[in-house]
C-alpha positions in Angstrom: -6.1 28.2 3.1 -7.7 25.2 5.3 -10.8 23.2 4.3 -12.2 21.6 7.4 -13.4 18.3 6.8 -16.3 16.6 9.0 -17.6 13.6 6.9 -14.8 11.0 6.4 -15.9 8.0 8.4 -12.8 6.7 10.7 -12.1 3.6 12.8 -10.4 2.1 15.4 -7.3 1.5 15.3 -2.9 2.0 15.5 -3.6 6.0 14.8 -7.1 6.0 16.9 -7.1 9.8 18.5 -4.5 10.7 15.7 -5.9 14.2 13.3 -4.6 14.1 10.0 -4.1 17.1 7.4 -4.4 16.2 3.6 -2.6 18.0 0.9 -5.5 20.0 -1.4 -3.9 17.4 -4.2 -5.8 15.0 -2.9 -9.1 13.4 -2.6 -11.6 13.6 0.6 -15.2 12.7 -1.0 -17.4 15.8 0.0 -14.5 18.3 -0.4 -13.0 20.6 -3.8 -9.6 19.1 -4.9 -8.0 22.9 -5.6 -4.4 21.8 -6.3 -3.6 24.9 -5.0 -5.0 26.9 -8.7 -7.9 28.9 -9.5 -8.7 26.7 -12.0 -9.4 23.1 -10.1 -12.4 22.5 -7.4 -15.4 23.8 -8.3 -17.3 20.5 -7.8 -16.5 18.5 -4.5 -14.1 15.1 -4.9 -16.5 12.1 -5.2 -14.6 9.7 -3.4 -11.7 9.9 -1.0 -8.4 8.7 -2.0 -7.5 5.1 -1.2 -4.2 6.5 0.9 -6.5 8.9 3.0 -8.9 6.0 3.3 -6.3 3.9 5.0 -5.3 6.0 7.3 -9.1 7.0 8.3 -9.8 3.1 9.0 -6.8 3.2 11.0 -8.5 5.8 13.3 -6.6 8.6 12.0 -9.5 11.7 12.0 -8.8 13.6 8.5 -9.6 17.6 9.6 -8.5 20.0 7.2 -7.5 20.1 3.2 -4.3 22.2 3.5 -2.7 24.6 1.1 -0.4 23.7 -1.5 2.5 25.3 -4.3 0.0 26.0 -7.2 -0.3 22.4 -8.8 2.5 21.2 -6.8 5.1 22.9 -9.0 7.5 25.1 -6.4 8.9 25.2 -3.6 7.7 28.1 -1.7 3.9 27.2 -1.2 3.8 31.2 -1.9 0.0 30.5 -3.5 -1.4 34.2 -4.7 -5.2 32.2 -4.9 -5.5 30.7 -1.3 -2.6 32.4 0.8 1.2 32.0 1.6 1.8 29.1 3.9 3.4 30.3 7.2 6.2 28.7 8.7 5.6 28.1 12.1 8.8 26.8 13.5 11.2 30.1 11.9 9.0 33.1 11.2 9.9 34.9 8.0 11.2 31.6 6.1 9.9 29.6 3.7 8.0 26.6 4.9 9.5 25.0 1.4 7.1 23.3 -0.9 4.8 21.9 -2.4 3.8 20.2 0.7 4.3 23.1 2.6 0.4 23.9 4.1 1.1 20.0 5.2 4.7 20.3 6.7 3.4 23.2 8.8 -0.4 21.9 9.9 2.0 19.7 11.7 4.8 22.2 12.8 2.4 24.1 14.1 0.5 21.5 16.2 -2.6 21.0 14.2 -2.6 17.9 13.0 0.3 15.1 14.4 -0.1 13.4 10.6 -0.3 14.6 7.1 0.0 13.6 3.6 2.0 15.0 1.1 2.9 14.1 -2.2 6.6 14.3 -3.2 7.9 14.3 -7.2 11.3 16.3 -6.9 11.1 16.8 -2.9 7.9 18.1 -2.1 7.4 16.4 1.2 11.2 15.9 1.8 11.7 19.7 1.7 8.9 21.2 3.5 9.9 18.5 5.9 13.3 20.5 6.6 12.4 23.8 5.7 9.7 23.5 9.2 11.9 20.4 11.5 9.6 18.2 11.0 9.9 14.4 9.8 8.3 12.9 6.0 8.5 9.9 4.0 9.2 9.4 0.2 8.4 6.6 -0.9 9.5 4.5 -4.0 7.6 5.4 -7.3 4.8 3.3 -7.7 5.1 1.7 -4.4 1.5 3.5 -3.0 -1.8 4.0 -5.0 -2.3 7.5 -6.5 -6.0 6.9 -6.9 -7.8 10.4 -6.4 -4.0 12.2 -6.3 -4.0 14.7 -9.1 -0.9 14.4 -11.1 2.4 16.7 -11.5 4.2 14.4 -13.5 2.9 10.9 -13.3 6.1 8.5 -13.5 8.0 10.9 -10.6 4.4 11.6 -8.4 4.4 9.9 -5.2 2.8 10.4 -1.9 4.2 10.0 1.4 3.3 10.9 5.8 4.8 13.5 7.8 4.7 13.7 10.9 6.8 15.0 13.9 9.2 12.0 14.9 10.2 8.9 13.0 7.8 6.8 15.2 5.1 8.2 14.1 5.5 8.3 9.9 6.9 4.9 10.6 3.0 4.0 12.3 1.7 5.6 9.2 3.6 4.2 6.6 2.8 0.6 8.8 -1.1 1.6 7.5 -0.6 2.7 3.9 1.8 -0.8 3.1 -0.4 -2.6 4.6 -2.5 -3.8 1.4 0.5 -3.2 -1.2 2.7 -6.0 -2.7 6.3 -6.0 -2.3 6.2 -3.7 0.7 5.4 -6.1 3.3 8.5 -6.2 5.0 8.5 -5.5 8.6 8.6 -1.4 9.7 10.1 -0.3 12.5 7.4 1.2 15.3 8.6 2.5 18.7 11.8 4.5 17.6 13.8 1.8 20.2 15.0 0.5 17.0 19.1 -0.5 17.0 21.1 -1.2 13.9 19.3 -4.6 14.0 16.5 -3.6 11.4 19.5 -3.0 8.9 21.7 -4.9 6.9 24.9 -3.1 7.5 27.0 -1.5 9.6 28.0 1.0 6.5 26.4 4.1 5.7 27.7 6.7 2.7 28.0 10.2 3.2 27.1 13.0 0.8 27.3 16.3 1.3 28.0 18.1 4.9 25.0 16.9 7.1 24.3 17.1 10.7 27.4 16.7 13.2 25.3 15.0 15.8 23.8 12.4 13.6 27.2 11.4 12.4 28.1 11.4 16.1 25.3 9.3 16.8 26.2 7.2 14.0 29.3 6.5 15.5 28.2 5.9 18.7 25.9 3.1 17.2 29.3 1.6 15.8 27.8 2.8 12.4 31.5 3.3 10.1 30.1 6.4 8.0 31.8 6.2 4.4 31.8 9.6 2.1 30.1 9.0 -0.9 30.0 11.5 -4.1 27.0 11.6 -6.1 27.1 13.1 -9.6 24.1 15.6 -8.3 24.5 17.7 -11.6 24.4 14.7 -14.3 21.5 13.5 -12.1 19.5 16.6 -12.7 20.5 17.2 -16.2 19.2 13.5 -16.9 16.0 14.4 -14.6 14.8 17.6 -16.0 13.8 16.5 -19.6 12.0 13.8 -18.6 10.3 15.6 -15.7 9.3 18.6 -18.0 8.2 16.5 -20.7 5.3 14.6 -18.5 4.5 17.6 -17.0 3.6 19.5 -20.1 1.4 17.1 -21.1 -0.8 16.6 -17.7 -1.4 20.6 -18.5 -1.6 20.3 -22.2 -6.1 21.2 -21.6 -5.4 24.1 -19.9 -1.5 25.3 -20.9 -0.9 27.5 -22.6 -4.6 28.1 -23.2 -5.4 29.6 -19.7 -1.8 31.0 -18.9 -3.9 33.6 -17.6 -5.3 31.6 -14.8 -1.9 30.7 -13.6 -0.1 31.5 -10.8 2.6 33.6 -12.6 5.3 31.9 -11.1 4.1 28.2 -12.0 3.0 29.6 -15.7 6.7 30.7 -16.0 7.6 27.3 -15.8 5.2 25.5 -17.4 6.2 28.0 -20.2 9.8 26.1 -19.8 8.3 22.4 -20.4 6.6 22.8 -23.4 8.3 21.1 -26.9 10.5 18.7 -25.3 10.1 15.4 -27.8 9.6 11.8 -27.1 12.8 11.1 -28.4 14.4 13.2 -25.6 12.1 12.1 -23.4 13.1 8.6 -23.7 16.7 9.7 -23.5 16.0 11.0 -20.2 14.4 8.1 -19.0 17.6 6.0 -20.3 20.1 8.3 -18.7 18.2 7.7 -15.4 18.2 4.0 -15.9 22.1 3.7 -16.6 22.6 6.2 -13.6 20.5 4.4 -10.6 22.0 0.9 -12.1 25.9 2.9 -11.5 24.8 4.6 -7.8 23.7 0.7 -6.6 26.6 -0.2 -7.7 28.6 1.8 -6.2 26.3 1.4 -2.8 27.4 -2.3 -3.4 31.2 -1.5 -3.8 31.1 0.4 -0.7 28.9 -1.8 1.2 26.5 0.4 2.2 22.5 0.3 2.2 21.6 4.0 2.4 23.1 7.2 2.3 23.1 10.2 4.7 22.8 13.9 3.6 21.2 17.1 4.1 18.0 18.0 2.3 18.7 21.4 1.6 21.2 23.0 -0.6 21.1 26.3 0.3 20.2 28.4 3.7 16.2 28.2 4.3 15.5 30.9 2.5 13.2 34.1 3.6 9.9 35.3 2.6 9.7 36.9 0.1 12.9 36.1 -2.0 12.4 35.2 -5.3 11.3 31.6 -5.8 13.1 30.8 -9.5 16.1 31.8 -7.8 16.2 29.2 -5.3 14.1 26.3 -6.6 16.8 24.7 -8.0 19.2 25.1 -5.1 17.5 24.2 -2.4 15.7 20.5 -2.6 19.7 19.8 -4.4 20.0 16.8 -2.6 16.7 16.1 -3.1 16.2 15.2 -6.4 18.4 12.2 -6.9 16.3 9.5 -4.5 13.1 10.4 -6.6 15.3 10.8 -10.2 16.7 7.7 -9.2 13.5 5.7 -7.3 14.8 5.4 -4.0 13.2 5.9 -0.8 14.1 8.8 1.4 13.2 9.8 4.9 14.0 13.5 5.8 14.4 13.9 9.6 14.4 17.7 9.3 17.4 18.7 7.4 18.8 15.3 7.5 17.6 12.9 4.5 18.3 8.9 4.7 18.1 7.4 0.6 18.3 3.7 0.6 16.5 1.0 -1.6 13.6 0.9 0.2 10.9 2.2 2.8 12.0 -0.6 5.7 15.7 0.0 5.6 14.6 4.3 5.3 12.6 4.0 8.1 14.9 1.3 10.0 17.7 3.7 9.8 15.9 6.5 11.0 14.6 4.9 14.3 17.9 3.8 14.9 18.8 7.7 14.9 15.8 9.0 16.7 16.1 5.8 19.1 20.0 7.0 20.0 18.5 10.9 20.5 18.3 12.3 17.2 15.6 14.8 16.9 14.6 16.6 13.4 17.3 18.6 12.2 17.5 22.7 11.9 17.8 24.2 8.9 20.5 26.4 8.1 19.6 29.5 8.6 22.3 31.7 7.0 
C-alpha cells in the first residue's frame, strides 16, 4: 500500500530535491492516517505532523504514505488490509517491522528519506532487515504531534535513509527547534573520532568484523560489554503491554474482529496488567538504565556496538509470533532504557544521545563502513 501525496507545501533548503516517504502512522493534512488497520482513516489527517513539517520546509518533497505492521505492533509489516511489504534488497525475507513500507521505499530507491516511528525497534529493525540506515531517538526528544500512538512513554519517531550522512542531514532539521538537542550533528560522513568523547567503545553481542576492524583502524580500543538482555525485557514488557492496552481500550476487545489476527493475538496478551505492576516496570527500568551508565562509566565508554538482529532475517512467510521476540533482541534495550541508537544495517550504535549516535556512525561510514548485511542463515 502507497498513498501518493501532492499537497504538502515544501521549501528551500539542506534536503531541497530530497523525496521523502512517511509511515501511514503519521500525519500529512489532506491524506487518511490508516496505521496500517481497517479500522483508522476514513476521514483525511487535518494537519500534517510537526516532524513531516520540518522536513518539508527543509525542501524535503513528502510523496507517498507507506505501509505499516497493523498499528505498529510486529515485526513483519505482513498487513492482511493493505499488502505485505516487499523487501527489495533480499527477495523472500522479511523487510522487518513496523517501519517496514518505510525501510523499503528507501531500499528500493523511492524515496532517499523516510520517517519511521520506533517503540521496541521499529525503525532500527526494518533498518537491518533491508541494509539501510535509521535513527532512534531518545524518548521524548521529538514532537509526536499527529503520530498515532503504540504505547506512548516508549513511541518515538526517527529518519532513515541510505548512509549515515544523510539521517544525520535529517536529524540536523528535526533538532533544529527542540531543547536540549542542540548540540552540534555530524553532516558529511568525513567525521573522525573528533565528534566523540572517547576512544572506548563496548561490545555486545557478535557484530560486524569489518566495523570492529574499522574501529581499530581509527585507534578506537573496543571493550566487550554484557548486557542483561533478558532482565531488560522482562522489566520492559509489563510496562509496554500495560500502555498499550489502554491506547486500544475503544476499540479492544470490542472490535477484535477488525483486527489483524496476528496483532489481536497480542493485544489479547496486554490486557489486565495493573498499575501497580505497571509502576514496577517502570521502576525496574529506572534502577536498570541508572546500573548500564554506570557500568558505561566504569568502562569508559560512550556508546556501545552490536548487531540489531537476534536471529537470521527471517523468510516470508514464517510465522511472525515465533520470531518477534528474537529478532529486534538487541533492540529493545536502547528504547527500554532511553538511549539513542543508530542502526547502520545490522550494526546498531546505543549511546546517550543523538550527537555522540550519529558522531560515531560518520566516523564508521567516513573510514568505509557501508550498511551492514543481515544474516541470512
Amino acid at each position: 500500500m502507497i498513498t501518493e501525496l501532492s499537497d504538502v507545501e515544501t521549501g528551500d533548503g539542506a534536503l531541497s530535491g530530497l523525496r521523502l516517504a512517511v509511515k501511514d502512522n503519521i500525519d500529512v493534512a489532506g491524506a487518511p492516517t490508516t496505521s496500517g488497520s481497517r479500522i483508522c482513516g476514513h476521514e483525511a489527517a487535518l494537519e500534517t505532523a510537526p516532524t513531516v513539517a520540518a522536513l518539508a520546509r527543509a525542501g524535503a518533497e513528502p510523496v507517498a504514505k507507506v505501509n505499516l505492521h497493523e498499528f505498529a505492533y510486529g515485526v513483519s509489516s505482513d498487513n492482511p488490509w493493505h499488502g505485505r511489504v516487499p523487501n527489495p534488497r533480499y527477495p523472500g525475507r522479511v523487510p522487518g517491522g513496523s517501519s517496514g513500507g518505510s525501510a523499503a521505499a528507501v531500499a528500493a530507491g523511492l524515496a532517499e528519506l523516510a520517517l519511521g516511528t520506533d517503540t521496541a525497534g521499529s525503525i532500527r529493525i526494518p533498518a537491518a532487515c533491508t541494509g539501510i540506515v535509521g535513527l532512534r531517538p531518545r524518548n521524548g526528544a521529538l514532537d509526536l504531534a499527529g503520530v498515532q500512538p503504540l504505547c506512548p512513554s516508549f513511541d518515538t519517531v526517527g529518519p532513515m535513509a541510505a548512509s549515515v550522512a544523510l539521517v544525520a542531514s535529517a536529524w540536523r532539521v528535526l533538532a533544529a527547534d527542540a531543547p536540549g538537542l542542540l548540540a552540534p550533528v555530524p553532516g558529511d560522513g568525513r567525521a573522525s573520532t573528533a565528534g566523540v568523547r572517547a576512544a572506548r567503545v563496548g561490545v555486545c553481542g557478535d557484530p560486524s568484523p569489518s566495523a570492529l576492524r574499522l574501529l581499530g583502524d581509527l585507534g578506537v580500543e573496543a571493550v566487550p560489554l554484557a548486557l542483561p538482555l533478558s532482565e531488560i525485557e522482562e522489566a520492559f514488557w509489563p510496562a509496554f503491554r500495560a500502555e498499550i492496552a489502554r491506547v486500544h481500550q475503544v476499540s479492544f476487545p470490542r472490535l477484535a474482529d477488525e483486527y489483524d489476527p496476528n496483532v489481536a493475538a497480542k493485544l489479547a496478551g496486554t490486557q489486565g496488567i495493573s498499575v501497580e505492576r505497571y509502576r514496577e516496570s517502570r521502576g525496574r527500568l529506572a534502577v536498570l538504565r541508572h546500573d548500564t551508565l554506570e557500568n558505561w562509566d566504569r568502562l569508559e565508554v560512550d556508546a556501545v556496538i552490536s548487531p540489531v538482529l537476534g536471529i537470521p532475517l527471517p523468510r516470508v512467510g514464517d510465522r511472525e509470533e515465533d520470531y518477534r521476540d528474537l529478532l529486534g533482541r538487541y533492540a529493545v534495550p536502547a528504547s527500554a532504557l532511553d538511549l539513542a541508537a543508530l542502526a547502520i544495517g545490522d550494526l546498531q550504535i546505543t549511546a546517550r544521545t543523538e550527537h555522540e549516535a550519529l558522531a560515531w556512525g560518520a566516523a564508521l561510514e567516513g573510514a568505509g563502513l557501508t550498511p551492514v548485511p543481515p544474516p541470512l542463515g
